[in-house]
N, C-alpha and C positions, 0 to 999 in steps of 0.2 A: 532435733531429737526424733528417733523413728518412730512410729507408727506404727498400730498393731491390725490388720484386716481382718475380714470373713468372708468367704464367700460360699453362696447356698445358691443347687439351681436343681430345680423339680422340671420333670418331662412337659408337663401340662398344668393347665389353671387347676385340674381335678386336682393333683396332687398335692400332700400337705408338707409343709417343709421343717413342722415342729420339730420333728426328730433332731434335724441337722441344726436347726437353731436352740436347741437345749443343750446341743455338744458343746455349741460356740458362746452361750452365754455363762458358760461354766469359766471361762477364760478369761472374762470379763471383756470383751472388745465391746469400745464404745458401739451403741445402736447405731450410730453416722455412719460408723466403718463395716458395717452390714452387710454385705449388696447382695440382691436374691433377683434370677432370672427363673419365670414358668415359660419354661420349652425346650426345645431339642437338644441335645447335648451334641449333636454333628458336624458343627464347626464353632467357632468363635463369633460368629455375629450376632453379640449379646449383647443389649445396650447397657442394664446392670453393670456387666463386665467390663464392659469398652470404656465407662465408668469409674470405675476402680481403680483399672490400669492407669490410667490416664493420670487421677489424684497419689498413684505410689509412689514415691521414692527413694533412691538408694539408701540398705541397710531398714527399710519396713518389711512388716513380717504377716506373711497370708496364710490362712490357717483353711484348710478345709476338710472336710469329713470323710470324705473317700476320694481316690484320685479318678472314679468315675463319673464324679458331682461337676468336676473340669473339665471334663468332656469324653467323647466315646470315640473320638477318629485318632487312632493311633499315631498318622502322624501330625495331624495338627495340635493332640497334647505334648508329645516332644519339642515340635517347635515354639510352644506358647512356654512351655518349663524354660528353653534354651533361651528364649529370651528375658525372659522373667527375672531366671538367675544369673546367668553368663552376663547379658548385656545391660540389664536395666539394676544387677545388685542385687536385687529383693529376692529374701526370705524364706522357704514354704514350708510347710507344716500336715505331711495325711497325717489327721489323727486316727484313722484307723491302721494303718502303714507303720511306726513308728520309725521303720529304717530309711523312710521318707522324710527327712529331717534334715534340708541343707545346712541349717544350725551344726550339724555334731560333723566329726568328721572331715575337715575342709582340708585336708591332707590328702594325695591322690588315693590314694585308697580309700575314703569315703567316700571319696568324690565316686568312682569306680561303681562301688559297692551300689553306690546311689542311683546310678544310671543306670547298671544292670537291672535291679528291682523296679526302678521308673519303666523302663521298655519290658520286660515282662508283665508288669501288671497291664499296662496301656495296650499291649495284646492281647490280654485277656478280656478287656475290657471291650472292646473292639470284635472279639471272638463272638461274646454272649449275644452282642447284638446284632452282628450277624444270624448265630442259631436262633435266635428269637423271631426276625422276620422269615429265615427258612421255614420254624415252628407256626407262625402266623398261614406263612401261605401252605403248608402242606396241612393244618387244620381248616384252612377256607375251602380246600379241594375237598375235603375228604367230609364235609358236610355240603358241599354242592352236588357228589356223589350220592348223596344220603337225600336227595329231595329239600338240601334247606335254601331257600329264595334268601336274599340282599337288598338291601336299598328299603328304599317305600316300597309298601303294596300299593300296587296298582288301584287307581279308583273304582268304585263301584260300577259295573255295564249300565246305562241305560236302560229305563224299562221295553223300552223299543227296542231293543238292539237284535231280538232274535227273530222278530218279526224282518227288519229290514236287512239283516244277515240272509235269512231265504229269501225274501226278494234281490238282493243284489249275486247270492249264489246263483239261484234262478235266471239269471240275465234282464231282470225287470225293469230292474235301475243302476245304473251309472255308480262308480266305486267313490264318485264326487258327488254325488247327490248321496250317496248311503251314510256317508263321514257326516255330510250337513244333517242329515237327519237325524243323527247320532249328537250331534255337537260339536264333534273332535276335527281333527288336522287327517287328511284323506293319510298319511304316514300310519298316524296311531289307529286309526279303522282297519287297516291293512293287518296292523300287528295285531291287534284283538283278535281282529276276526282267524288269523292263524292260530293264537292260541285257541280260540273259539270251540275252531275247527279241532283241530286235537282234543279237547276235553270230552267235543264230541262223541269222538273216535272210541 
């Protein structure tokens, strides 16, 4: 007797995946037949899913909520679909998609219809996340432009440090004795004292 699946997969732990699972428990699919990955949607190395696949068999039916929940690399969604349905039998269901429906249509012309709209969306999909990290990195530019720092801030100088900065600018003492006086790695006294030096300026 076949089997009815779900599968839900959120980018990160941050993400919440109610959404996708109130679509799916509208459906009734037992909670066993669940399977929910937090993380990247970039290839198929999901153990959730790996999973899954593993427990489906021919004539079981996988439903999921948008064909971008199965992943965003154009062509490893095509090839996990072509196996999916071509080789392994099984089922699929975008419920947001509705002409994403191997159920209906198993005539070439559904079939047709089917894989037209599978590879357009899976390029779309594939697109967004493209312009999203294009959008990511030309928003990190353009507030590195703007004076905004990354990362940790740096720790606080030493109450010494501007004392032993003119002495070690001064040629007093040693760039290895000004680090130890400081605390730090003769590297990070160097880079300080560069910035040091500019703030100065």
């Amino acid at each position: 007797m076949a089997d009815i699946y779900g599968y839900i997969r959120v980018s990160s732990r941050d993400q919440n995946e109610d959404r996708q699972m109130a679509a799916l428990r509208e459906l009734h699919i037992p909670v066993k037949n669940v399977f929910v990955d937090k993380q990247s949607g970039k290839d198929f190395e999901r153990p959730a899913y790996k999973r899954m696949v593993r427990r489906m068999k021919k004539d079981d039916l996988l439903y999921i909520k948008s064909i971008d929940r199965l992943g965003r690399n154009y062509g490893e969604i095509l090839e996990q679909w072509r196996i999916l349905t071509k080789e392994r039998g099984i089922d699929i269901v975008v419920l947001d998609m509705p002409l994403l429906d191997t159920r209906r249509g198993r005539d070439l012309m559904g079939t047709f219809l089917s894989d037209i709209v599978l590879q357009v969306l899976s390029f779309v999909a594939e697109n967004e996340r493209t312009n999203i990290r294009q959008r990511q990195a030309e928003g990190i530019a353009a507030a590195k432009a703007r004076g905004v720092r990354f990362g940790r801030p740096p720790s606080p100088l030493p109450e010494n440090f501007h004392q032993v900065y003119q002495q070690w600018k001064n040629g007093k003492i040693t760039g290895l004795s000004a680090a130890k006086a400081c605390g730090m790695p003769m590297s990070t006294f160097r880079y300080r004292a560069e910035v040091y030096e500019k703030a100065e300026l």
